[in-house]
C-alpha positions as CSV (number, residue, x, y, z in Angstrom):
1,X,17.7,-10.9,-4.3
2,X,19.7,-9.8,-7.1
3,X,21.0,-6.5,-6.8
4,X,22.1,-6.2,-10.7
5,X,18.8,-6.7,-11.9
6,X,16.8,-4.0,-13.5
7,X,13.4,-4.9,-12.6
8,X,11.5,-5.4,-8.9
9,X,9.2,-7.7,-7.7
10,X,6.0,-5.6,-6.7
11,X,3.1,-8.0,-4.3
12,X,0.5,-6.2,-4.2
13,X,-2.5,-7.8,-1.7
14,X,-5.4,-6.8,0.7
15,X,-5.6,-6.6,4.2
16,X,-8.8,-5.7,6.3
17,X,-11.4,-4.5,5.0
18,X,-10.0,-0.8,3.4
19,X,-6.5,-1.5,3.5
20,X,-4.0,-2.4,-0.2
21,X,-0.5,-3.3,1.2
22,X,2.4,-2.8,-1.3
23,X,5.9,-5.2,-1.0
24,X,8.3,-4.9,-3.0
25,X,10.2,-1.0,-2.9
26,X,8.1,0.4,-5.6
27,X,7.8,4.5,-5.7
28,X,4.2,4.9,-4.5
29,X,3.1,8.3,-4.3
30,X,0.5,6.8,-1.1
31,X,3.4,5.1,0.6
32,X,3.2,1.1,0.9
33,X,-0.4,0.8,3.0
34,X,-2.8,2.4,1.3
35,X,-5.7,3.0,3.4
36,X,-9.9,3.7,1.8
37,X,-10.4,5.7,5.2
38,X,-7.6,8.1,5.1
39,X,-6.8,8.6,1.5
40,X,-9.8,10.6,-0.2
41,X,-9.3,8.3,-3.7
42,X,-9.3,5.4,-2.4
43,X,-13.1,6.1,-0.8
44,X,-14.6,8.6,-3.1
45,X,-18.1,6.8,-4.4
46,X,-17.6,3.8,-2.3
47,X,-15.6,2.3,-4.8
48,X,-11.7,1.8,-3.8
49,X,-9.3,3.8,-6.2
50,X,-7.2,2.2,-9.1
51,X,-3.8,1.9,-9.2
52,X,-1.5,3.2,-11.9
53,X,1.7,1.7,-12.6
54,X,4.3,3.1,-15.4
55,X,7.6,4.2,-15.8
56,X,6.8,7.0,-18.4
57,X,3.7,8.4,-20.2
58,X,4.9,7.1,-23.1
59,X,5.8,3.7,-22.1
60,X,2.8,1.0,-21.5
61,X,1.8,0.5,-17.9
62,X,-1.1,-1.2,-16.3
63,X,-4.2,-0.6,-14.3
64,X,-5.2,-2.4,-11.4
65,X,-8.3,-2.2,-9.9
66,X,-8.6,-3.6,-6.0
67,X,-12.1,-5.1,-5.8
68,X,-13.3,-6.0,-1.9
69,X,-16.2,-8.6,-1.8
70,X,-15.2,-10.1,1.7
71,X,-12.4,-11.3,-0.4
72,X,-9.5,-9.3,-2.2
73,X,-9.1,-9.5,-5.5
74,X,-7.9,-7.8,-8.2
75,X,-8.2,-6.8,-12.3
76,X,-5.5,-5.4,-14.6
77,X,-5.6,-3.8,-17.5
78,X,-3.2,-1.8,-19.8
79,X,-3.4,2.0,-18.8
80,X,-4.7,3.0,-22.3
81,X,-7.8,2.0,-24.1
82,X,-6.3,0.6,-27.1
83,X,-2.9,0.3,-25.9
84,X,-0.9,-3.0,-25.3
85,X,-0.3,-4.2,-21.8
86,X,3.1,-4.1,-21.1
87,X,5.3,-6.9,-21.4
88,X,5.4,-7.4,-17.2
89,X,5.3,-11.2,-16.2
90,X,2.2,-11.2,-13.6
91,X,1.7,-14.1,-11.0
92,X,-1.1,-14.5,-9.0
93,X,-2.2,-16.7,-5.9
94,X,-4.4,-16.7,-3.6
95,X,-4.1,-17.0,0.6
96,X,0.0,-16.7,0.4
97,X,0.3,-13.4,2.8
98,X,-3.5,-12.6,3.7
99,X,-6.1,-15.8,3.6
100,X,-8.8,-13.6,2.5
101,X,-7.1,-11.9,-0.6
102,X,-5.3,-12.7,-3.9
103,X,-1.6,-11.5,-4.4
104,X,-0.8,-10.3,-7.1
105,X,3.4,-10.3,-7.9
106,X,4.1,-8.0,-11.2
107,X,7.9,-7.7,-12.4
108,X,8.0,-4.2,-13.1
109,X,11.1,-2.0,-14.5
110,X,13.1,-0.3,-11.2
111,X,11.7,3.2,-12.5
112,X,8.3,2.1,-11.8
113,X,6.1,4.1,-9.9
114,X,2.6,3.8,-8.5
115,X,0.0,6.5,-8.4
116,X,-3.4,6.1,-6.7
117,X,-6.5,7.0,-9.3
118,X,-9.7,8.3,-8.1
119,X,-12.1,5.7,-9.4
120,X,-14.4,5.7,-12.3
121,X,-17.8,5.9,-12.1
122,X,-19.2,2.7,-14.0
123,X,-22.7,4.1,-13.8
124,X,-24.2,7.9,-15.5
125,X,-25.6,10.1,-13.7
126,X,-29.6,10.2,-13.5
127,X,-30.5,12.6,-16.1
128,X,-27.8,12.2,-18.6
């Protein structure tokens, strides 16, 4: 570990079936287990929350959305519609700390924080 480098390693993986474990001393506004049956944005619609990571509103930051299938996996995207994704290196495997989910390891800035997103609805409503 290099303690005079700006940036962290975040690992980011699944465990269970409702349970996103974070590694790496990331901010998180959940803590570092963040649980679909005791965290009311990680549940709401059946669908598990998405994760926010930044280190300013005007800075780039990313999107990751956990997606449970059996299997753990998850998709990133930059936190604005027609912004750039930040310039983060990303590394993903799969089976390295939980055989049943991907791990995602993201370089982020030490300021970076994680917030927990209540999840958006992919479908409309009946009637609209």
């Amino acid at each position: 570990m290099n303690f005079f480098s700006n940036t962290r390693t975040l690992k980011i993986f699944g465990a269970k079936d409702y349970l996103v474990c974070l590694e790496g001393g990331i901010a998180s506004d959940a803590g570092n287990e963040l649980n679909a049956l005791t965290h009311p944005l990680l549940r709401e619609h059946g669908y598990f929350g998405i994760l926010h990571l930044s280190i300013s509103d005007q800075e780039p930051g990313l999107y990751i959305h956990p997606i449970y299938s059996g299997n753990w996996s998850f998709a990133v995207s930059p936190d604005q519609e027609d912004g750039p994704m930040p310039l983060w290196p990303i590394k993903r495997s799969w089976g390295t700390i939980n055989q049943h989910s991907e791990t995602l390891e993201i370089e982020v800035p030490k300021s970076a924080r994680l917030y927990v997103l209540a999840p958006v609805e992919s479908q409309p409503k009946e009637g609209t």
